[in-house]
N, C-alpha and C positions, 0 to 999 in steps of 0.2 A: 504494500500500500504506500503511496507515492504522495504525500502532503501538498499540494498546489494551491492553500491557499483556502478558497470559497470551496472547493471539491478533491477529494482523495481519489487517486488512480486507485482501479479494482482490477482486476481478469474480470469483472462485469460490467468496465467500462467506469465514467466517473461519477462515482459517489456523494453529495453535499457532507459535507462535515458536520453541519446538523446533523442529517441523517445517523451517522455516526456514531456520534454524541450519542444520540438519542437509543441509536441500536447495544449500547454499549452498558447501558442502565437494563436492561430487557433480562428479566428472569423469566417466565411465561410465553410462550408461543402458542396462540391458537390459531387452527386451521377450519376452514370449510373444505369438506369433500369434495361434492361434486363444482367442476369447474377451476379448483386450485387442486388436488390433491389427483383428480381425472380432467379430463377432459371436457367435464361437463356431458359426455354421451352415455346414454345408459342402453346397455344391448339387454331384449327379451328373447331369454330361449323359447323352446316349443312348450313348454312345463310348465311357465309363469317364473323362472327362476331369471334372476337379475343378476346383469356382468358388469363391470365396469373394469379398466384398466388400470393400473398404479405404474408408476413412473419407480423404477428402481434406485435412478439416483435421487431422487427424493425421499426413500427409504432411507438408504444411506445418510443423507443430510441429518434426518429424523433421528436417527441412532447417535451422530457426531454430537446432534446438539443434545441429547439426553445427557451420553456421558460425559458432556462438560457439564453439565452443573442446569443447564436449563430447562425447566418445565415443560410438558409441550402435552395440549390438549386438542380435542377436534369438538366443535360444536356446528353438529349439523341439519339439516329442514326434515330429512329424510330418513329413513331408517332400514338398513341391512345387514343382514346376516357377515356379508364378504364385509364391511366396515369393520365389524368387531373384529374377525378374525386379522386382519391386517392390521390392527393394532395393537394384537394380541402379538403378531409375529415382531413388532416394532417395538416394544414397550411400551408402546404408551396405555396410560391406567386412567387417564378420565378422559374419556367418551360419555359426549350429550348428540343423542340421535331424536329426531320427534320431536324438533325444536321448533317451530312456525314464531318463537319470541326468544330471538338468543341472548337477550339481556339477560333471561330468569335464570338461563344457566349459566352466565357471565357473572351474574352477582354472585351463585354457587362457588365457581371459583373462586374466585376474589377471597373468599370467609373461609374456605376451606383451607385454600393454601397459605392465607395470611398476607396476601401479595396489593400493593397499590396497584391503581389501574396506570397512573405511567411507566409503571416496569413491565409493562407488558404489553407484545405486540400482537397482532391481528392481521392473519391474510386471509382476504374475501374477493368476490367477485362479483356479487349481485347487489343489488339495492337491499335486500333481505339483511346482508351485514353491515350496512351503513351505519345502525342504531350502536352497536358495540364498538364500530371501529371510530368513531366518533369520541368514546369512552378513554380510549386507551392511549398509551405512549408513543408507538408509531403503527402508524394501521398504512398496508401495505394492499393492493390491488395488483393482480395478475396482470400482465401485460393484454390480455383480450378479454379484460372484465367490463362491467358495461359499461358505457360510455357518458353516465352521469356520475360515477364511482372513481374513473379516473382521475379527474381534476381535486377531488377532496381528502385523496392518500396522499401520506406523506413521501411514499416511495412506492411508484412501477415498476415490477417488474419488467426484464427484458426480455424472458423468457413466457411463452403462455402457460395457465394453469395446465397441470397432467404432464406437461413434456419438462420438467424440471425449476418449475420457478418455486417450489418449496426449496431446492437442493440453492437454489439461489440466496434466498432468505437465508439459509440456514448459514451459509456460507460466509455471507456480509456480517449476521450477530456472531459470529465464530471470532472474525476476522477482526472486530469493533471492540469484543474482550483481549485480544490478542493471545486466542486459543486455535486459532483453525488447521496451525503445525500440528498440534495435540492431538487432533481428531482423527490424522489416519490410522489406517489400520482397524478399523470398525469393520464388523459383515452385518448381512440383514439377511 
């Protein structure tokens, strides 16, 4: 990372030093599924059973930033079977599914882990997550989240949601602690 000032050189290109800043206070990560963690596409088999894709180096990411030290939840509209178990496979221990009001399980957090809403970030993609990312300390939009969502994040992805813009995120708060050498060697 390459100090220039008003922005920090990344391998994602350049960063605001707010941004930064801001990424570097961040104990808490929540995630929306569909759309940041896939693609937003939901495949039906012939059975009624439900597929969606994961992004492996966003797994990866997921795992880097556990074992440093950072929280990482998913609060999502929707509710799946393959959800649990991929978080199951990833560590992560609090999943909110069946959400249509993701503050209720925003403020859950919040009390359970003991955590301020500015230590914690937020990546969304829809107007759905407006209301939390709104909340929180840097609230972050997928590079093809909707287009009233992009102007109000503090940070876009350059990556779209599903093809690695969690591993992106994960990457920059890695990077903002000066942990992101730490992280290799993680499997998922």
């Amino acid at each position: 990372m390459i100090n220039t000032g008003a922005s920090l050189a990344t391998c994602y290109g350049p960063v605001s030093a707010q941004m930064m800043s801001q990424a570097e206070k961040i104990r808490l990560l929540i995630l929306d599924v569909d759309g940041v963690l896939s693609d937003g596409l939901i495949y039906m088999g012939n059975n009624g059973e439900e597929l969606k894709a994961f992004n492996v180096r966003d797994g990866y990411g997921i795992r880097c930033a556990l074992t440093s030290g950072i929280e990482v939840a998913i609060i999502t509209g929707r509710k799946a079977k393959l959800v649990e178990d991929r978080c199951e496979t990833l560590g992560i221990t609090h999943l909110y599914q069946g959400q249509s009001d993701k503050m209720v399980a925003f403020r859950d957090l919040l009390g359970k882990l003991a955590i301020a809403p500015e230590n914690v970030a937020y990546v969304g993609d829809d107007l759905i997550d407006w209301p939390v990312m709104a909340e929180v300390g840097l609230s972050i939009a997928v590079a093809d989240a909707h287009p009233l969502l992009i102007p109000r994040a503090d940070y876009v992805t350059r990556i779209n949601g599903g093809r690695g813009a969690v591993r992106e995120v994960c990457d920059l708060l890695l990077l903002a602690k000066g942990k992101l050498d730490e992280a290799k060697g993680q499997s998922i």
